[in-house]
C-alpha positions in Angstrom: 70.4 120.1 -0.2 70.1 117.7 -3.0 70.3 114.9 -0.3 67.0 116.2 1.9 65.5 116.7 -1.7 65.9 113.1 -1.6 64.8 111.8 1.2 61.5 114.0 1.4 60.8 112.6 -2.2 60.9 109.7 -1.2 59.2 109.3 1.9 56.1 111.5 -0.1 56.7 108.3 -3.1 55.8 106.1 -0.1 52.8 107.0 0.5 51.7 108.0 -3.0 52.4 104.7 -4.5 51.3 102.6 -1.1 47.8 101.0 -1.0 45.0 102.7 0.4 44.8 100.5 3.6 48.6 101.3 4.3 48.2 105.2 4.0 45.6 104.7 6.4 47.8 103.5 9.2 50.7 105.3 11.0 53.9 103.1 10.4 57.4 103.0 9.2 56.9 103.2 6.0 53.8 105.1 5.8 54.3 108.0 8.2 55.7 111.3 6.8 59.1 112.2 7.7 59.5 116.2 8.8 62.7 118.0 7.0 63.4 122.0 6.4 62.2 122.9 3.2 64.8 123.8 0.6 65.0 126.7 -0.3 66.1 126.1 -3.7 65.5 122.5 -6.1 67.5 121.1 -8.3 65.2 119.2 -11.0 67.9 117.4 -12.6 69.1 115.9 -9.3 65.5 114.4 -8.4 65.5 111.0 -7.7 62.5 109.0 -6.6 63.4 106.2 -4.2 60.4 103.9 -3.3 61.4 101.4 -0.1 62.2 97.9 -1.1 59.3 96.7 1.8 56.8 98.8 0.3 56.9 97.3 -3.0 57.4 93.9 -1.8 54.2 94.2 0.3 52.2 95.8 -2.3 53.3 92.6 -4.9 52.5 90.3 -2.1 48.7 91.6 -1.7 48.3 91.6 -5.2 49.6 88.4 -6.6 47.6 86.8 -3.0 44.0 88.5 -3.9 41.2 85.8 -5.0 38.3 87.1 -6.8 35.1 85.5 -4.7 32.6 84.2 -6.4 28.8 83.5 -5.8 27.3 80.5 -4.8 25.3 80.4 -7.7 28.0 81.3 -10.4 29.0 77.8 -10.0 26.3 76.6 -12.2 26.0 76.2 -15.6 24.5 78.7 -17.7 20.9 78.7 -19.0 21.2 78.5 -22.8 17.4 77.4 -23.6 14.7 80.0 -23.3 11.2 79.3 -20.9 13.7 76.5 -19.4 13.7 75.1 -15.9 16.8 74.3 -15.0 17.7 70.8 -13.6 19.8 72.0 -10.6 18.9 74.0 -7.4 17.6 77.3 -9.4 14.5 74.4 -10.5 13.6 73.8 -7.1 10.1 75.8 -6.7 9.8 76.1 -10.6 7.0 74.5 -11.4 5.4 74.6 -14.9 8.3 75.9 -17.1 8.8 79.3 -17.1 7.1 81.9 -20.1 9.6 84.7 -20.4 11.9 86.4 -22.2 14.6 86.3 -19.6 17.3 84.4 -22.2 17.3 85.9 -25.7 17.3 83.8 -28.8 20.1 84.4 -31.1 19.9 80.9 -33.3 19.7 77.1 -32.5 21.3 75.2 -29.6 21.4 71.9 -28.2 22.2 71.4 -24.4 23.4 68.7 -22.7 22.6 68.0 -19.0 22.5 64.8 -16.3 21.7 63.9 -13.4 22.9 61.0 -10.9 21.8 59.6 -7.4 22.2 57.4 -5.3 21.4 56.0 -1.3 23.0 54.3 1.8 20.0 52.5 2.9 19.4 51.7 6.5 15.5 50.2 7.0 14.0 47.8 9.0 10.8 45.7 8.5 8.2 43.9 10.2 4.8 41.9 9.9 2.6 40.3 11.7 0.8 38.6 8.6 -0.3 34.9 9.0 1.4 32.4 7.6 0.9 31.2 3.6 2.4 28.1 3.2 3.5 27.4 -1.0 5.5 24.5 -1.9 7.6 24.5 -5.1 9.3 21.4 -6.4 8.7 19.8 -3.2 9.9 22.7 -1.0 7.7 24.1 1.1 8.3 28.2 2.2 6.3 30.7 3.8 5.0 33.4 0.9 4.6 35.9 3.6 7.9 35.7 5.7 10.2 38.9 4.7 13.2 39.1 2.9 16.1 40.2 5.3 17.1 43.7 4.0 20.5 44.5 5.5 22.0 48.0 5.3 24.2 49.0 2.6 24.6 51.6 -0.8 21.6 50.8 -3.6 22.5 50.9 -6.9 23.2 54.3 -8.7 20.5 55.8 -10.9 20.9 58.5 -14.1 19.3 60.5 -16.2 20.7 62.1 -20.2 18.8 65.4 -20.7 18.8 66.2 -24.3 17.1 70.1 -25.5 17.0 71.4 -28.3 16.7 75.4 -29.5 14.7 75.1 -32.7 13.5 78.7 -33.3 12.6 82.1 -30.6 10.5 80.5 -28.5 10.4 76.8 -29.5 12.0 74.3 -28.1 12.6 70.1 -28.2 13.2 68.4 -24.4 14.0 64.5 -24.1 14.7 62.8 -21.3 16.8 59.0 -21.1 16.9 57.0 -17.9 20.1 55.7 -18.3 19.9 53.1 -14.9 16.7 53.0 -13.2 16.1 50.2 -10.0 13.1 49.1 -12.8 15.0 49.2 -15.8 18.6 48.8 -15.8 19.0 49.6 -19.9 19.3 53.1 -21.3 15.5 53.8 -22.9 13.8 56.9 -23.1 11.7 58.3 -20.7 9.8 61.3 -22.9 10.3 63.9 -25.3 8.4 67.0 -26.6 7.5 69.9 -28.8 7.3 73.1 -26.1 6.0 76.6 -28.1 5.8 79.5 -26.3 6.2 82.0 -29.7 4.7 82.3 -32.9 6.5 80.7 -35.7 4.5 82.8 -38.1 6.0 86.6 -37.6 2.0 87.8 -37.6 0.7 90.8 -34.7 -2.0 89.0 -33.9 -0.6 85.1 -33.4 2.2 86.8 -31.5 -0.4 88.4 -29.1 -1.9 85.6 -28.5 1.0 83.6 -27.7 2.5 86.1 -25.5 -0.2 84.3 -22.7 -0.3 80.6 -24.5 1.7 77.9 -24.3 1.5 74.4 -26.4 3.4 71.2 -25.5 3.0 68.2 -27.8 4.7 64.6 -28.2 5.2 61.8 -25.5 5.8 64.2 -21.9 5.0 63.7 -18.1 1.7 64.8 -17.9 1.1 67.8 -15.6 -1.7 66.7 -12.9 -1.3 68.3 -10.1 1.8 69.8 -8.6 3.8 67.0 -6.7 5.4 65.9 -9.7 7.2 69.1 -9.5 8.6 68.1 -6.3 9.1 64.2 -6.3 12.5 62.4 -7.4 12.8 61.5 -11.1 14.9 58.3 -11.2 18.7 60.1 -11.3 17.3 63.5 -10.0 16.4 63.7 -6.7 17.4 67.7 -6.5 13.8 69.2 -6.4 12.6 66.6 -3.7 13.8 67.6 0.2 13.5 64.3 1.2 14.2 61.0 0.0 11.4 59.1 -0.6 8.0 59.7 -3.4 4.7 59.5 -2.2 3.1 56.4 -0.9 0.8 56.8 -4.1 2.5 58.9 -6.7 0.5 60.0 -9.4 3.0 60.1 -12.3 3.3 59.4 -15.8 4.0 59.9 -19.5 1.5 59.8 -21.8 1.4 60.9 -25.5 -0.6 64.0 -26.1 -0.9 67.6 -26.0 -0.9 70.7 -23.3 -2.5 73.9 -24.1 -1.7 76.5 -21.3 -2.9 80.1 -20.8 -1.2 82.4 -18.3 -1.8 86.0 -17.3 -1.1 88.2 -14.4 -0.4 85.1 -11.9 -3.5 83.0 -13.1 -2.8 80.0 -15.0 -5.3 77.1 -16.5 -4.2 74.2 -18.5 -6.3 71.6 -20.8 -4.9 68.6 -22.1 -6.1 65.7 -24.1 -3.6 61.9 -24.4 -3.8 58.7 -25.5 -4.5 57.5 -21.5 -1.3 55.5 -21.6 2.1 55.6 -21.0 2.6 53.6 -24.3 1.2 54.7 -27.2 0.7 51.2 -29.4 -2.8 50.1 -29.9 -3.4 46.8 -28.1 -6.8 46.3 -28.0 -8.2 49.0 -29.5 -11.6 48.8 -28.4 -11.0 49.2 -24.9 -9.0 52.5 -25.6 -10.2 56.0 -25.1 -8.5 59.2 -25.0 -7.5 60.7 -21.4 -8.7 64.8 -20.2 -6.6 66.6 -18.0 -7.3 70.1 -16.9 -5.5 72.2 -14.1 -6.8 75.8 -13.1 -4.3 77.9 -10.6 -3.3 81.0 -9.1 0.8 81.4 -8.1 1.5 85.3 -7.4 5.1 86.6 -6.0 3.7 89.2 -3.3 7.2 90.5 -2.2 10.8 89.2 -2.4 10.0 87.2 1.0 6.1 85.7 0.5 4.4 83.8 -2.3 1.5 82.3 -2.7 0.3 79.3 -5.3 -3.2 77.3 -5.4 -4.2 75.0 -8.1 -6.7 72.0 -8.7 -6.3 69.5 -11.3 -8.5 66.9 -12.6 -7.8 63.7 -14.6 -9.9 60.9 -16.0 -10.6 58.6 -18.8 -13.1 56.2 -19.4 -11.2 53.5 -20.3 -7.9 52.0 -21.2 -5.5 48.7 -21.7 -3.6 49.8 -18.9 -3.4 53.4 -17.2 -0.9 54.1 -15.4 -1.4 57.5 -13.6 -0.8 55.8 -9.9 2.0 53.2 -11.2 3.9 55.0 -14.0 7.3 55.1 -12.1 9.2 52.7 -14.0 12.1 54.1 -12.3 10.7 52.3 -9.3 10.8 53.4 -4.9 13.5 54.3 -3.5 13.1 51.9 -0.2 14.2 48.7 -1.9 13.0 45.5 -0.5 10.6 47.0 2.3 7.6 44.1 3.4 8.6 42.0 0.4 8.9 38.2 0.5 12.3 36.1 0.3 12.0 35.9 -3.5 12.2 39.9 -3.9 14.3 41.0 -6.6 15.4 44.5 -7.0 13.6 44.7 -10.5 10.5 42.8 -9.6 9.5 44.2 -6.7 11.1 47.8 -7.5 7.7 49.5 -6.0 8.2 48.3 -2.5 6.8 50.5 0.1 4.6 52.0 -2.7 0.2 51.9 -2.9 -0.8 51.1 -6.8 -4.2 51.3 -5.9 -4.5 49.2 -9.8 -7.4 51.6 -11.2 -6.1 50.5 -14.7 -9.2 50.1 -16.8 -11.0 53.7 -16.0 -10.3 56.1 -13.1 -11.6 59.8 -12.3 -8.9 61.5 -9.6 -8.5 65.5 -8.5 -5.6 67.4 -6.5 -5.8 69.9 -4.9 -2.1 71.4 -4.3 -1.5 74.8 -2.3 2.1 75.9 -1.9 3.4 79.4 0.7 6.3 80.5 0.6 7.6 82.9 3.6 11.3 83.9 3.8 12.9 80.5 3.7 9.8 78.7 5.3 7.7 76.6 2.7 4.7 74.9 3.0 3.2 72.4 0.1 -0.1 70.0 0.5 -1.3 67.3 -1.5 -4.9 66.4 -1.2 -6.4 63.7 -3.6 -8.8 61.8 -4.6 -9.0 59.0 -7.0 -12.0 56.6 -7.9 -11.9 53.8 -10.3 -11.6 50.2 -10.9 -9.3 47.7 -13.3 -10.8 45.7 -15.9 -12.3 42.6 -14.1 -13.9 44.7 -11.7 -18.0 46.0 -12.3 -17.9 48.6 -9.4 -15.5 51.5 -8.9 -13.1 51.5 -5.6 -12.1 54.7 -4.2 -8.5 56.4 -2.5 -8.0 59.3 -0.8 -4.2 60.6 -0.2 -3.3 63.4 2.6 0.2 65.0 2.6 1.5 67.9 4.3 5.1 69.4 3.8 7.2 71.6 5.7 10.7 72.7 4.2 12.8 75.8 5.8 16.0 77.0 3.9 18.7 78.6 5.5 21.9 80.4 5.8 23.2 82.4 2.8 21.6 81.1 -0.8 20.0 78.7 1.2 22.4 76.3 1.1 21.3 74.0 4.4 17.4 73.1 4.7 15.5 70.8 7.2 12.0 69.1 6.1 9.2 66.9 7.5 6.3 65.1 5.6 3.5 63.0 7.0 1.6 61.1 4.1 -1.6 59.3 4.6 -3.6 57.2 2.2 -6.4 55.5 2.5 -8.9 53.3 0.1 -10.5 49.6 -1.0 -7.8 47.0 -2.4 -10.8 45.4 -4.0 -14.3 45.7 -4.3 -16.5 44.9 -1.1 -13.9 45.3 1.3 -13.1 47.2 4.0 -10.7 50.1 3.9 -6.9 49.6 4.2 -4.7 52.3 5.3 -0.7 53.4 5.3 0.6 56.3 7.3 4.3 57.4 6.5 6.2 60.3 8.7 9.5 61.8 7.0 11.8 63.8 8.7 15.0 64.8 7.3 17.6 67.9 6.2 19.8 68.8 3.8 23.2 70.7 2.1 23.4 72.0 -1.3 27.3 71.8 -1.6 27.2 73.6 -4.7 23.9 74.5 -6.5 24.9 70.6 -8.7 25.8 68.9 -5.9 23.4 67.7 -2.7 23.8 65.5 0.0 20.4 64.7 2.4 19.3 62.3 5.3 16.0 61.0 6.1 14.7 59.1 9.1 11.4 57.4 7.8 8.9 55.4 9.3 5.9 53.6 7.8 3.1 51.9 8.9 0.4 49.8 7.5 -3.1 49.4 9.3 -5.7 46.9 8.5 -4.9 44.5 5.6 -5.8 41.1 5.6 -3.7 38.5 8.1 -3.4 36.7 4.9 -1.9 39.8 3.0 2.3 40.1 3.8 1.5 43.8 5.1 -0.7 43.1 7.7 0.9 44.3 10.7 3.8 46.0 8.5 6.1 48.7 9.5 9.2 49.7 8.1 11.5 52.5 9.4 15.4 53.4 9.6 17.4 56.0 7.6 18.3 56.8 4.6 21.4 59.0 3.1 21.2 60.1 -0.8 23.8 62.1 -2.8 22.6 63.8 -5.8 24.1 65.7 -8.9 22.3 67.3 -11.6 23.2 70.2 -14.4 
């Protein structure tokens, strides 16, 4: 009796103590074995005997479990409050965000970077005239290109630096630590951003429960694009490789005052109209406006929808740089340069500076739709102005449309094509040049960090002089770029 005591125990122990998936299945181990109940039970004889497989099976599936983790638990996480982060979660973040999302519990300082760098494979050609210069007694031709070759570029980087001051108040600063233009560590900006009252009063906190201030020496928000472009050592937030053929970017020192409120957003902006702010010749400065005025509504979890128009002028300046402020430089190196190009130099090859540096008057107008994983962003601009030596004002006119669609889970993969078009006088009295530049290209977010991309480009310019190198120009090939940024 006591011996079919035993056995039934143990074959019920079996399935008691065997994981779920086991119970579920007829086996060995797991099936229940029929005996004649006893008619009696002796309770000091019971003995529970669990089979030496089951237990080894059961250690075997727990030690070998993994815990899976999201794609995006990967990342770092967001100390800073109303903070865009530098890393995939940015991309489609445009003015930083006004929320209450991280709480504030005392000060922090955050550290961040980001690096990046390209295989280059381009080509170039002209069909510009000879210009014949001699120099100590040799004799070359200014317009013959420099042979580019195909080969890595030199890595770029960027130090983020912020700061968690108070609830709501924060200090950003960004240092190019290699840029193609400037190879020494210098700082790029840094700034005051408030989004909370530091006075604990009902109505100031009212009020800046819509408003937002940023002060000190920033990258001035006109239009969106500079949302999307590469920054030197981040090139995260832009699909492809490449900026703009004229990219409207630069820091100036100033202010920002923001309202925002039930998707509508304006912005008005006063700086010193240069990306320096030393006073050179002070009666040729005056003070630069910026204003931006905006609608960007979420509909749905799957469609959204953003419009804005920005304006920026200033009468005049020393030198303003809103079309040239890059000092990071392009990212096609050498493209329809001469023989003497140097990486430095010349670091705004394949680039339009249409050199409006005295006074210039330009507008944007930026729409954005977002659908599923299909994206759609437009640039359309407009820029008139003219450097010091000129008397008359010359006039540009950019076109770019962009197509991006994100895929597979997270949206990891994404392919994206860009055709940018600009048009406009090189100097006064002269007949319109023009550069048309097709991108096509894809990418893979190996981690939300971590981005590898290719590009096929190819660039045209119509129209310049014979005399000018890019008459006749072209430049196309591919390009590959790895990026990393927290």
């Amino acid at each position: 009796m006591k011996t079919r005591f035993i056995v039934l125990t143990a074959a019920l122990a079996t399935i008691a103590f065997a994981p779920p998936s086991t119970a579920q299945v007829t086996s060995k181990s797991a099936a229940p074995i029929a005996v004649p109940t006893p008619a009696t039970i002796d309770t000091m004889s019971v003995v529970v005997a669990v089979p030496e497989s089951v237990t080894i099976d059961t250690v075997k599936k727990i030690t070998g479990a993994k815990t899976k983790r999201s794609f995006l638990s990967t990342a770092p996480g967001i100390q800073m409050q109303n903070y865009r982060p530098e890393d995939k979660r940015g991309i489609n973040v445009f003015e930083a965000p006004k929320d209450e999302s991280v709480g504030y519990d005392g000060f922090k300082l955050q550290w961040g970077a980001a690096f990046t760098q390209q295989f280059q494979g381009l080509d170039h050609y002209n069909t510009a005239a000879p210009v014949l210069v001699t120099t100590a007694g040799v004799t070359s031709n200014a317009n013959q290109l420099i042979r580019i070759g195909h080969g890595p570029n030199n890595a770029t980087a960027n130090l983020y630096l912020n700061g968690q001051l108070a609830r709501g108040i924060r200090v950003a600063m960004t240092t190019y630590s290699s840029a193609r233009h400037h190879n020494e560590t210098w700082v790029k900006d840094g700034y005051l951003l408030v989004d909370a009252s530091p006075i604990d009063w009902a109505p100031l906190n009212n009020i800046m429960k819509y408003v937002t201030i940023r002060a000190g020496h920033f990258e001035i928000n006109y239009g969106d694009a500079h949302f999307r472009r590469t920054d030197n050592g981040n090139s995260i937030r832009n699909p492809l490789v490449g900026n703009y053929i004229m990219d409207a970017f630069t820091t100036e020192v100033g202010g920002e005052v923001y309202v925002r409120a039930n998707g509508f957003i304006a912005m008005a902006g006063v700086t010193g109209g240069e990306s320096r702010g030393m006073i050179a010749n002070p009666q040729r400065r005056a003070p630069s406006f910026l204003t931006k005025i905006g609608y960007d509504k979420k509909f749905s979890d799957d469609f959204r929808f953003r419009l804005t128009g920005s304006e920026y002028a200033t009468a005049s300046s020393v030198s303003n740089t809103l079309f040239s402020g890059d000092r990071a430089g392009s990212r096609y190196y050498d493209v329809l340069q001469n023989t003497t190009s140097s990486e430095t130099a010349q670091a705004w090859s394949g680039a339009i500076q249409p050199g409006m540096s005295n006074s210039i008057h330009s507008y944007v107008l930026n729409p954005f739709v977002q659908f599923h994983g299909l994206e759609f962003f437009g640039n359309f601009e407009r820029a008139k102005g003219r450097a010091v030596t000129e008397t008359a004002n010359r006039t540009w006119n950019q076109n770019v449309e962009e197509v991006v669609y994100r895929f597979l889970p997270d949206q990891r993969l994404y392919v994206a094509a860009r055709y940018n078009t600009v048009k406009g006088q090189l100097t006064v009295g002269t007949p319109d040049v023009s550069v048309k530049r097709s991108q096509l290209g894809g990418g893979w977010f190996i981690t939300p960090n971590l981005l590898t991309k290719i590009e096929y480009v190819n660039q045209k310019y119509l129209d310049f002089p014979t005399t000018d190198i890019r008459n006749g120009g072209q430049f196309k090939g591919f390009m590959v770029e790895g990026a990393v940024s927290f």
